[in-house]
PAFI-773534 format. One record per residue (C-alpha): residue in three letters; z, y, x negated. Coordinates in Angstrom, 3 decimals. Each point is the difference from the previous one (the first is absolute). Example, Ala and Ser with C-alpha at 12.3 -4.5 7.8 and 13.67 -1.06 7.14 Angstrom:
<atoms>
<atom><type>ALA</type><Z>7.800</Z><Y>-4.500</Y><X>-12.300</X></atom>
<atom><type>SER</type><Z>-0.660</Z><Y>3.440</Y><X>-1.370</X></atom>
</atoms>
This chain:
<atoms>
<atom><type>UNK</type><Z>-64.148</Z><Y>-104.787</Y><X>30.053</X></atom>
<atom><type>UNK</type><Z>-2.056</Z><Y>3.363</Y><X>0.750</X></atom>
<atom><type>UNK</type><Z>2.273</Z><Y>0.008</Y><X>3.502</X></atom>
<atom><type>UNK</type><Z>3.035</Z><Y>0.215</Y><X>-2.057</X></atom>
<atom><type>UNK</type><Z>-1.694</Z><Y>2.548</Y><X>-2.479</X></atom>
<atom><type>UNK</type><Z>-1.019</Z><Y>1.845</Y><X>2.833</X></atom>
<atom><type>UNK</type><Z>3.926</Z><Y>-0.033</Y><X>1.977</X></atom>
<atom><type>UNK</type><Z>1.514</Z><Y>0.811</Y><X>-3.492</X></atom>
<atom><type>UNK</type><Z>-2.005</Z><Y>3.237</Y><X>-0.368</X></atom>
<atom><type>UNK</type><Z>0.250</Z><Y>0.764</Y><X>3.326</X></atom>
<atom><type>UNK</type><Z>3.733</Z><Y>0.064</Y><X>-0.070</X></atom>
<atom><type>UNK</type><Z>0.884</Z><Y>1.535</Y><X>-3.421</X></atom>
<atom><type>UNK</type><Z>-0.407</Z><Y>3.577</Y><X>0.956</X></atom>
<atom><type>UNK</type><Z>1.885</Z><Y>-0.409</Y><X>2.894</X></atom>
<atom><type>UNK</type><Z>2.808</Z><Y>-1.274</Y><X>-2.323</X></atom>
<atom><type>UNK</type><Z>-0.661</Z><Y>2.726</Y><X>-2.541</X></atom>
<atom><type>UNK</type><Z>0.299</Z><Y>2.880</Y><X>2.484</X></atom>
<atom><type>UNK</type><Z>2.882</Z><Y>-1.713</Y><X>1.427</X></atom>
<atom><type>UNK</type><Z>2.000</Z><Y>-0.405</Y><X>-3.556</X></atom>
<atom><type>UNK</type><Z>-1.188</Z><Y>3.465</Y><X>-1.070</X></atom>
<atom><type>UNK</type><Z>0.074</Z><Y>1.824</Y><X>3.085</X></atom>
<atom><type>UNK</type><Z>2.906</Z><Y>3.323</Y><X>0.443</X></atom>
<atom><type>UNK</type><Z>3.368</Z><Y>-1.615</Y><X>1.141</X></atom>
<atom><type>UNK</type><Z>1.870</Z><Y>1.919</Y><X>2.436</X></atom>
<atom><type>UNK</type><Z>3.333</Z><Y>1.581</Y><X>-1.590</X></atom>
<atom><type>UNK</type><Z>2.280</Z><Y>0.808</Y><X>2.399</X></atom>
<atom><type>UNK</type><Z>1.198</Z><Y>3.074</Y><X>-2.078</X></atom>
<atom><type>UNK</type><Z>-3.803</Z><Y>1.046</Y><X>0.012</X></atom>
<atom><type>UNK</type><Z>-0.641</Z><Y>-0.273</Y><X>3.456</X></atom>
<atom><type>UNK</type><Z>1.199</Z><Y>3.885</Y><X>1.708</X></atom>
<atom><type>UNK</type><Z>0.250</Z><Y>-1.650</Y><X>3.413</X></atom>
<atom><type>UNK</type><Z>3.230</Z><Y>-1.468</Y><X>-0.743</X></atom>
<atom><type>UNK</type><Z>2.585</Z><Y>2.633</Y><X>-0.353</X></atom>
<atom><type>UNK</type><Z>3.959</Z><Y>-0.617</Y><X>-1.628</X></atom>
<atom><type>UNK</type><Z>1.400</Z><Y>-1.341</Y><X>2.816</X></atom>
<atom><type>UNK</type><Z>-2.385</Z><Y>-3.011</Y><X>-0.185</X></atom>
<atom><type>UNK</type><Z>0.912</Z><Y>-0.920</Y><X>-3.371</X></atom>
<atom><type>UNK</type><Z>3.954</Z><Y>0.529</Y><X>0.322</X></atom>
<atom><type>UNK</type><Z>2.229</Z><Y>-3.190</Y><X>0.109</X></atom>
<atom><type>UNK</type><Z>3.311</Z><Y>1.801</Y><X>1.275</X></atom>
<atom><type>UNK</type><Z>1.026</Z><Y>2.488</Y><X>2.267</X></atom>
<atom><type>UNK</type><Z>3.741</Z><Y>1.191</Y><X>0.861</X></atom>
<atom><type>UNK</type><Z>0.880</Z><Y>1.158</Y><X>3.453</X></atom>
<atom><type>UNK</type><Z>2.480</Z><Y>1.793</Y><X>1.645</X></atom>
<atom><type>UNK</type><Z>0.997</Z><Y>-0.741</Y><X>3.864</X></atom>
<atom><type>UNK</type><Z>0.094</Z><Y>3.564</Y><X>1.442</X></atom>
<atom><type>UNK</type><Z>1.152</Z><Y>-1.426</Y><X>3.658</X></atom>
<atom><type>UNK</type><Z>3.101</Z><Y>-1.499</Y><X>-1.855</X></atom>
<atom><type>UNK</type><Z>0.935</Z><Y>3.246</Y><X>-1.280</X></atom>
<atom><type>UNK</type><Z>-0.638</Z><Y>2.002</Y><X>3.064</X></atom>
<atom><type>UNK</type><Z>1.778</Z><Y>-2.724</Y><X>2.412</X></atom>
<atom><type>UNK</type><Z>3.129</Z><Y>-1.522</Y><X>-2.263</X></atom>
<atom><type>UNK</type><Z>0.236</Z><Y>1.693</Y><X>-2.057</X></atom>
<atom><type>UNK</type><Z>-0.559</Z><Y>-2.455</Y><X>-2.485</X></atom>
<atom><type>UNK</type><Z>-2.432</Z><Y>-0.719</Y><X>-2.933</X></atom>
<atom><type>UNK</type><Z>-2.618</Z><Y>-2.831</Y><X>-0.011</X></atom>
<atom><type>UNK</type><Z>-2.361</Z><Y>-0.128</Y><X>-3.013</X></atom>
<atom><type>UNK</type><Z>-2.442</Z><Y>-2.024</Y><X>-0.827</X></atom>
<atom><type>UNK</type><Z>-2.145</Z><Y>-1.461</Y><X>-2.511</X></atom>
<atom><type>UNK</type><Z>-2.930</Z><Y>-2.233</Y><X>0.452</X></atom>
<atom><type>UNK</type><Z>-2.426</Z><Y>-1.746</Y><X>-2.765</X></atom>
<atom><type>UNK</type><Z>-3.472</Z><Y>-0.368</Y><X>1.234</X></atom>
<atom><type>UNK</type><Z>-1.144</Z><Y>-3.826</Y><X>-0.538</X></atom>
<atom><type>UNK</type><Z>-3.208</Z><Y>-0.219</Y><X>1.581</X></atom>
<atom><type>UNK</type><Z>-2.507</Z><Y>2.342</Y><X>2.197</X></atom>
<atom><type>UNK</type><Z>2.124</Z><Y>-2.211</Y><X>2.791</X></atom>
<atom><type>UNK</type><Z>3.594</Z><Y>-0.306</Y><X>-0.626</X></atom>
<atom><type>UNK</type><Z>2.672</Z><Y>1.607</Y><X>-2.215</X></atom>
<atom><type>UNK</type><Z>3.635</Z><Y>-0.969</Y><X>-1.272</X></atom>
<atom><type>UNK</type><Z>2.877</Z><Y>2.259</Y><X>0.129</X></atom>
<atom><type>UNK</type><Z>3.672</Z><Y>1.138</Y><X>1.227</X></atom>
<atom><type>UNK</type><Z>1.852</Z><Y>2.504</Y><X>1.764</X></atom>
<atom><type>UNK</type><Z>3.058</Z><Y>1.347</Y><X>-0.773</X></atom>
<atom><type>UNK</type><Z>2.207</Z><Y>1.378</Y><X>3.217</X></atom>
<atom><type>UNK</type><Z>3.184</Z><Y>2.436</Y><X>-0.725</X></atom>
<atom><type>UNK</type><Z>1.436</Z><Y>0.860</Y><X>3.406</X></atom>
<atom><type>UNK</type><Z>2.589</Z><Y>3.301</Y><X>-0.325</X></atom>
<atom><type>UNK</type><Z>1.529</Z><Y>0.363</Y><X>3.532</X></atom>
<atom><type>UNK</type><Z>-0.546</Z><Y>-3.050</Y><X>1.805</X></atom>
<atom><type>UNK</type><Z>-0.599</Z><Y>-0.965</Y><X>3.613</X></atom>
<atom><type>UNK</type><Z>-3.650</Z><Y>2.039</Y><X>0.220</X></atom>
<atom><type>UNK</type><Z>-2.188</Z><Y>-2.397</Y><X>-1.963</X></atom>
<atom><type>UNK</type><Z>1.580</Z><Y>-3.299</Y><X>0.757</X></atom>
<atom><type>UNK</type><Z>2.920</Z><Y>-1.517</Y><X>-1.381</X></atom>
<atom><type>UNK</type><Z>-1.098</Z><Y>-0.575</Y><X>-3.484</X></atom>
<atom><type>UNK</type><Z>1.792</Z><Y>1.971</Y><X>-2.479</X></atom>
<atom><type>UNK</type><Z>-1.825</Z><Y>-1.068</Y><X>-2.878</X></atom>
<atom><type>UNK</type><Z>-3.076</Z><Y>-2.106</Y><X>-0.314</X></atom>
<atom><type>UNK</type><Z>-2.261</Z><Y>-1.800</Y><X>-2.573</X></atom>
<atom><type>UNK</type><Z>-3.076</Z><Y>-1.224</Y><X>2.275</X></atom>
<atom><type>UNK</type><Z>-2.973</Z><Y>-1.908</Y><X>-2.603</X></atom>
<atom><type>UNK</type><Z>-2.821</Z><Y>-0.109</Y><X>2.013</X></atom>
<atom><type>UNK</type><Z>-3.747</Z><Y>-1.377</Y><X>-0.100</X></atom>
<atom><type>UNK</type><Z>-2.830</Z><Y>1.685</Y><X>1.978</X></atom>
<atom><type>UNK</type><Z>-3.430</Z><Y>-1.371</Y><X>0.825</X></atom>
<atom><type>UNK</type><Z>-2.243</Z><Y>2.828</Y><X>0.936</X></atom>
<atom><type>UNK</type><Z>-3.003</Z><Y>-0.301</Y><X>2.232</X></atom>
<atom><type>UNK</type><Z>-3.294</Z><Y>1.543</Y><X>2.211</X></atom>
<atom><type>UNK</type><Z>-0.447</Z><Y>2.428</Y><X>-2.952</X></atom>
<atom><type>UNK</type><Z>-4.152</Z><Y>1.054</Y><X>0.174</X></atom>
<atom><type>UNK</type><Z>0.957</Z><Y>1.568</Y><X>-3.783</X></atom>
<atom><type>UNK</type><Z>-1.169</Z><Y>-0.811</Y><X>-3.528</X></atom>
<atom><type>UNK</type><Z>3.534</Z><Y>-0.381</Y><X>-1.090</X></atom>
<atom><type>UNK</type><Z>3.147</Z><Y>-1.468</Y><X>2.171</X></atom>
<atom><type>UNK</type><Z>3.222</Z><Y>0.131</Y><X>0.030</X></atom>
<atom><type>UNK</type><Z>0.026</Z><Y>2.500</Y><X>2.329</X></atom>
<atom><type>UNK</type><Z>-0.813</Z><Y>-0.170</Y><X>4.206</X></atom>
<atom><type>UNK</type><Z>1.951</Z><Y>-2.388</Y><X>2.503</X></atom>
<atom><type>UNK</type><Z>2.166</Z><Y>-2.561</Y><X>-1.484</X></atom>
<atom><type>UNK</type><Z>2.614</Z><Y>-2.701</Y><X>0.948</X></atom>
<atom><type>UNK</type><Z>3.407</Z><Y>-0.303</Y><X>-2.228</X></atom>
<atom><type>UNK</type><Z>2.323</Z><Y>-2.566</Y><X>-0.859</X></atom>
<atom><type>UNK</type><Z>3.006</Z><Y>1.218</Y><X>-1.088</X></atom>
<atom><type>UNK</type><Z>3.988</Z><Y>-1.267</Y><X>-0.913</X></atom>
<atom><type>UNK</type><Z>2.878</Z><Y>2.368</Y><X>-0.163</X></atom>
<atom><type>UNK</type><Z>3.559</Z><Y>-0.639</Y><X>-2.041</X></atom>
<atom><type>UNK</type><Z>2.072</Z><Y>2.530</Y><X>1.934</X></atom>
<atom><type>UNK</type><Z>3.360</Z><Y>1.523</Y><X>0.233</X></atom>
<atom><type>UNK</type><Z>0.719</Z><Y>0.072</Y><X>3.930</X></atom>
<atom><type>UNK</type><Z>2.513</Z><Y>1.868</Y><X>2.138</X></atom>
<atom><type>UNK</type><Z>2.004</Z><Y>-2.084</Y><X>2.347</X></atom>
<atom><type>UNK</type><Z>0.690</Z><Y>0.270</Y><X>3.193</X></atom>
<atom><type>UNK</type><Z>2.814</Z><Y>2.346</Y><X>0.606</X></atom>
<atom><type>UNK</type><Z>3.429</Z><Y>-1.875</Y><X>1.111</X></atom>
<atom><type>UNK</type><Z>2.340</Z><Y>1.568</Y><X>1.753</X></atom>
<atom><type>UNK</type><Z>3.850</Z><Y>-0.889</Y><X>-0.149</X></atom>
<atom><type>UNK</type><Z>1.872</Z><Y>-0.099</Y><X>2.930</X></atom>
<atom><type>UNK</type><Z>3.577</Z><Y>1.434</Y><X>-1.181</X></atom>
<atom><type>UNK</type><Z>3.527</Z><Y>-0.304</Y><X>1.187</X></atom>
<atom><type>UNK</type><Z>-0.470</Z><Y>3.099</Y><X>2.300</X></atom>
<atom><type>UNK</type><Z>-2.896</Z><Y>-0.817</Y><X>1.918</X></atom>
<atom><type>UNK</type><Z>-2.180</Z><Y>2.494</Y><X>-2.355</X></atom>
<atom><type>UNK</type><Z>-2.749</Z><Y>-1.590</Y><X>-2.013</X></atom>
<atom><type>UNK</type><Z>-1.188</Z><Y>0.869</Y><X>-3.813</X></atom>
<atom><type>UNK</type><Z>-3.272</Z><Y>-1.006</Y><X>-1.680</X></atom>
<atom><type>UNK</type><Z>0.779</Z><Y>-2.585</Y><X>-2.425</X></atom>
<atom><type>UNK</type><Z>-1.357</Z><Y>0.636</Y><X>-3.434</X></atom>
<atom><type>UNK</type><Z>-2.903</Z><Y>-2.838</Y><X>-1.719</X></atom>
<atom><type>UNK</type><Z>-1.653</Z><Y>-0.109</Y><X>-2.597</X></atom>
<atom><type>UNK</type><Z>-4.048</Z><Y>-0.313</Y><X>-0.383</X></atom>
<atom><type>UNK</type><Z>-1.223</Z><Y>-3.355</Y><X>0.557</X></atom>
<atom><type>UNK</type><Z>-3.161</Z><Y>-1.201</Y><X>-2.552</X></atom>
<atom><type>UNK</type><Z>-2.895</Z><Y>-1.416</Y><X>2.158</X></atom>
<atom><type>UNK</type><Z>-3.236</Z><Y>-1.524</Y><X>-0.396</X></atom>
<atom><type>UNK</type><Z>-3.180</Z><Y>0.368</Y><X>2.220</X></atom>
<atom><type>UNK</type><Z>-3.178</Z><Y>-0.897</Y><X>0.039</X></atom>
<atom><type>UNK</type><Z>-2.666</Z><Y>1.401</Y><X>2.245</X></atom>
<atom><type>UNK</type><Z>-3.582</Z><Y>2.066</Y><X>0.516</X></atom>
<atom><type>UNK</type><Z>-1.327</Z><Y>3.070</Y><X>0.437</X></atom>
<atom><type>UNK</type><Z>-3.332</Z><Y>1.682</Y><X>0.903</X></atom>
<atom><type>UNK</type><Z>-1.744</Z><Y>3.288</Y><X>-0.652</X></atom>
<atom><type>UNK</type><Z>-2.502</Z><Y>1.709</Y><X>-1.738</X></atom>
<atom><type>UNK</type><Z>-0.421</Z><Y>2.179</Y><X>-2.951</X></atom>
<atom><type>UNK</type><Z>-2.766</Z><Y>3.023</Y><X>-0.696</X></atom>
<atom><type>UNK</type><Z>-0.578</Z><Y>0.877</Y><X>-3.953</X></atom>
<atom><type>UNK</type><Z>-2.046</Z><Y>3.274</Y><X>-0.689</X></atom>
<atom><type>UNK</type><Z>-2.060</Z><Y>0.095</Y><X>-3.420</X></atom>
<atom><type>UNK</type><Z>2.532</Z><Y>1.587</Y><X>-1.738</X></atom>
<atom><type>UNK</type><Z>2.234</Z><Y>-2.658</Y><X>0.072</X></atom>
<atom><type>UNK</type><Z>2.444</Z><Y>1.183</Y><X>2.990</X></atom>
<atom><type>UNK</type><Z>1.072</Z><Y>-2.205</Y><X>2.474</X></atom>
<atom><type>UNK</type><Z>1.537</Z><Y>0.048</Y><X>3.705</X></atom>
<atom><type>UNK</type><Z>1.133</Z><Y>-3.362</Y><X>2.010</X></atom>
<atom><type>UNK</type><Z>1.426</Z><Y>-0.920</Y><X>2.908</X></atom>
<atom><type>UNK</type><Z>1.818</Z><Y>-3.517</Y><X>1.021</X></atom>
<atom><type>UNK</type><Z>2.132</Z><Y>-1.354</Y><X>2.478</X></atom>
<atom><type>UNK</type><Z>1.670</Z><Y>-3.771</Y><X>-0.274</X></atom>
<atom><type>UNK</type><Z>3.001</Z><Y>-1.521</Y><X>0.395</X></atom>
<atom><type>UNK</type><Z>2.242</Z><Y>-2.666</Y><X>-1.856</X></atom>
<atom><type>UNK</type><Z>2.264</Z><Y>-2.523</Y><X>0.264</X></atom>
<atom><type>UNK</type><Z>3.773</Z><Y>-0.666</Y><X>-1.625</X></atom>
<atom><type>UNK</type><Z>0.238</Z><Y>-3.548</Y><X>-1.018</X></atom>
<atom><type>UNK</type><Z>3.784</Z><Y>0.041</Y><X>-1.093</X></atom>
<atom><type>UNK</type><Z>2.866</Z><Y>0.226</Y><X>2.478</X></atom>
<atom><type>UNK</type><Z>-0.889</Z><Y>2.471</Y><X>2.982</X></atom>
<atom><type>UNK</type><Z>3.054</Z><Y>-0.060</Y><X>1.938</X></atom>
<atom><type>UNK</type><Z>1.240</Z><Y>3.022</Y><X>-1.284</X></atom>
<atom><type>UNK</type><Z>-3.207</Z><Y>1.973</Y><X>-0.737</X></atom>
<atom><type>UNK</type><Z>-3.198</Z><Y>0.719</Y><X>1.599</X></atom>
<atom><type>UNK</type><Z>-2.601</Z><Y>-3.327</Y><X>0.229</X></atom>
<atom><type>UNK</type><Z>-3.191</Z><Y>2.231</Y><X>-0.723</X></atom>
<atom><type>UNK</type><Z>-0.705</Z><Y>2.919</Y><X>-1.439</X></atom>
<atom><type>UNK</type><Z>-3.248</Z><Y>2.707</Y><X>-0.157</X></atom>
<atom><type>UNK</type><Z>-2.101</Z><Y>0.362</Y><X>-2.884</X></atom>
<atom><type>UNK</type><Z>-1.285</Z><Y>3.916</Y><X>1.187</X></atom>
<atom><type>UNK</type><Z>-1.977</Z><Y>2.882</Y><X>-2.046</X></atom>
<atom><type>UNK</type><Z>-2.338</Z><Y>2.284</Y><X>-0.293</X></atom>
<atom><type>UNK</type><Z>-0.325</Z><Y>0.451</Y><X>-3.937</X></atom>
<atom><type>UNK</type><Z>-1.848</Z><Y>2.174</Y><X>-2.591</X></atom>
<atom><type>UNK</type><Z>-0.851</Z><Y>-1.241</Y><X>-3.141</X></atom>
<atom><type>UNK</type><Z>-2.298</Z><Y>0.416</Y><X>-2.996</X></atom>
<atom><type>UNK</type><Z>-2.108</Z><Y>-2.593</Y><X>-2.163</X></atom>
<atom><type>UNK</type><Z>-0.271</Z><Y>-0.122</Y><X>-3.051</X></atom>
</atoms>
């Protein structure tokens, strides 16, 4: 009976301290800056716009210090420079990893990713009556890929962000008249917020 005395007082102001004790509030604590705390960012792909031209924006939601959930919208203007998507809706899912931070999202990562596209076809050419040949006019075909992507991604403290990825997918639907793969390319700036 005095044993049990003896571990009950022992152990109550360890549990006191412990239930009474300063928390740590992540709003109090000045080592974590804004981009820590921020769930979204939106980014820009300036290698689309400097190569297509064409416009590829993004937005990403921040799940986890290791992964985040977003999509990609791709407007190509001209054409043939940045692949043979005209337009392109690509959801993607990134799991981010090696980062030696407090806070993630951010460092090298690995990306699964899907894209509902608009392709060009291959051009036809008509052989007519005169020996002379003229491009035949199609229309867009939709396709669906599925594919992955690597890079890596640097975020200062104020919340701006640079990345860099390469990867490549794959069209699922009928490829006889348009490309079987196609890149998944940038170099994009971005803020979170």
């Amino acid at each position: 009976m005095k044993l049990r005395l003896f571990i009950a007082l022992l152990w109550s102001p360890l549990v006191f301290f412990q239930a009474f004790g300063q928390g740590t509030d992540p709003s109090e604590n000045t080592s974590i800056s804004g981009a820590d705390l921020a769930q979204t960012e939106l980014r820009i792909n300036a290698l689309s716009l400097l190569v297509g031209p064409a416009l590829d924006i993004s937005y990403e939601h921040v799940l986890s210090n290791s992964s985040g959930l977003g999509g990609s919208l791709l407007l190509n203007f001209s054409g043939d420079n940045y692949g043979s998507q005209k337009v392109a809706l690509s959801p993607f899912y990134r799991f981010y990893f090696f980062d030696q931070k407090d806070y993630g999202s951010r460092g090298l990562f690995v990306e699964g990713f899907s894209s509902f596209a608009l392709v060009a076809p291959y051009t036809e050419w008509v052989e007519l009556g005169d020996g002379s040949y003229v491009e035949q006019d199609q229309s867009n075909k939709f396709q669906w890929s599925i594919g992955f992507s690597a890079g890596s991604k640097w975020i200062n403290e104020r919340g701006f962000s640079f990345e860099i990825f390469l990867g490549v997918g794959r069209y699922l639907l009928n490829t006889e008249a348009t490309d079987e793969v196609h890149p998944r390319i940038g170099a994009s700036l971005g803020k979170r917020f």
